[in-house]
Every structure is written in C-alpha cells, then in structure tokens.
N, C-alpha and C positions, 0 to 999 in steps of 0.2 A: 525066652531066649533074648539075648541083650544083638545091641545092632553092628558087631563085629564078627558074632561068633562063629567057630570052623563053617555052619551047615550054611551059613548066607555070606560065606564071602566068597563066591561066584555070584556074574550075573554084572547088569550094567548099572543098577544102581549103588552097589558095592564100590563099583569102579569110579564111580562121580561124585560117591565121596572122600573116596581114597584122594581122588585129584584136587577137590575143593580142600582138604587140609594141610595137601602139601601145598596150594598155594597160599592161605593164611601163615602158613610155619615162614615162608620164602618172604613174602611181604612183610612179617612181624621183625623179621631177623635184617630185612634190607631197610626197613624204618629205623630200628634201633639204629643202624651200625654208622650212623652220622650223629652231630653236635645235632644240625639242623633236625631232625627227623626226632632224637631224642630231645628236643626244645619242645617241638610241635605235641609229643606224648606226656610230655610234662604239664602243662598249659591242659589237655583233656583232663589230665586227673585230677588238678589244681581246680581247674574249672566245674567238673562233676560232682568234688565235695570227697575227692578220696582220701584225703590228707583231714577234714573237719567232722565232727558231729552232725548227724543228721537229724538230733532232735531237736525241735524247738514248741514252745508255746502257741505257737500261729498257726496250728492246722496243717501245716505244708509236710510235715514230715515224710509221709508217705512220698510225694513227691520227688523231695531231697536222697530218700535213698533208695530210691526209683535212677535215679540220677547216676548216685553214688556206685548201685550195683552194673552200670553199663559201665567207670572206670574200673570196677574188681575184673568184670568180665576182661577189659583192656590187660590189667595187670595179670593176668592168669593165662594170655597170648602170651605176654615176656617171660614169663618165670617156667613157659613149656620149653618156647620156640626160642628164648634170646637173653637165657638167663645170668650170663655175662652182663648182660647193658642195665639190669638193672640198677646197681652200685653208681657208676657214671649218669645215668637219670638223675637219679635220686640227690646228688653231689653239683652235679652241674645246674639241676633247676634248682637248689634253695641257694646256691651261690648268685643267681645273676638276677 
C-alpha cells in the first residue's frame, strides 16, 4: 500500500503530511513569484551543478551529483508547485 492510499488517509499522521506539502507548494509558489526569490533559486541551481556535468576525472563525482540531485529535487518543487516561474528563472538568471 503506497502512503496516500483510500485505507490510510485518516488519522493524524495523514493529516501532517497533507499540511507539510501544502506548505512546501505555498513556499515554492511565494519564492518563485519575485525577481528577488527567482534570483536566489537561480544562484542554487547554478551553484549545485544543475545547469553542468557532473563528471569529472578527480574522484569527486559522486559528490557533484550528490549536489546536483538536491537542485533536481529544487526544480521538481517548481515544475509541481510554480510551473509558470520556471521560463522567467531560467531567462532572467542567464541574462544577468
């Protein structure tokens, strides 16, 4: 049984995490919906390696898309919660 299904969505643990992703969806959508807020997600992903290769010769690989997979994780909040902002992201960080 998967962790929504009909028989377990009663109960309070159901209920905390109903509220924990409506506040992720809320925070993702109120981050996006600024210059400022889409600067600041820009700069994560820029900085995580979501935009580059994560292989390299030096051993660090795993590292880099160690890295890399907490920006996918980021971009996969927008593309639920705030799929409008991603275009303007995207647009506005290689412009400035």
């Amino acid at each position: 049984m998967g962790e929504f299904d009909d028989d377990d969505n009663e109960g309070p643990e159901h209920e905390a995490a109903r509220l924990r992703a409506e506040v992720v969806a809320a925070d993702t959508r109120w981050l996006a919906s600024s210059e400022q807020g889409r600067r600041v997600l820009y700069r994560l992903l820029e900085r995580v390696g979501v935009f580059r290769t994560s292989f390299g010769t030096d051993g660090a690989t795993e590292f880099r898309e160690g890295m890399r997979n907490v920006g996918l994780m980021l971009l996969d909040d927008l593309r639920q919660h705030a799929p409008e902002q991603i275009a303007p992201l995207l647009t506005e960080g290689m412009t400035k």
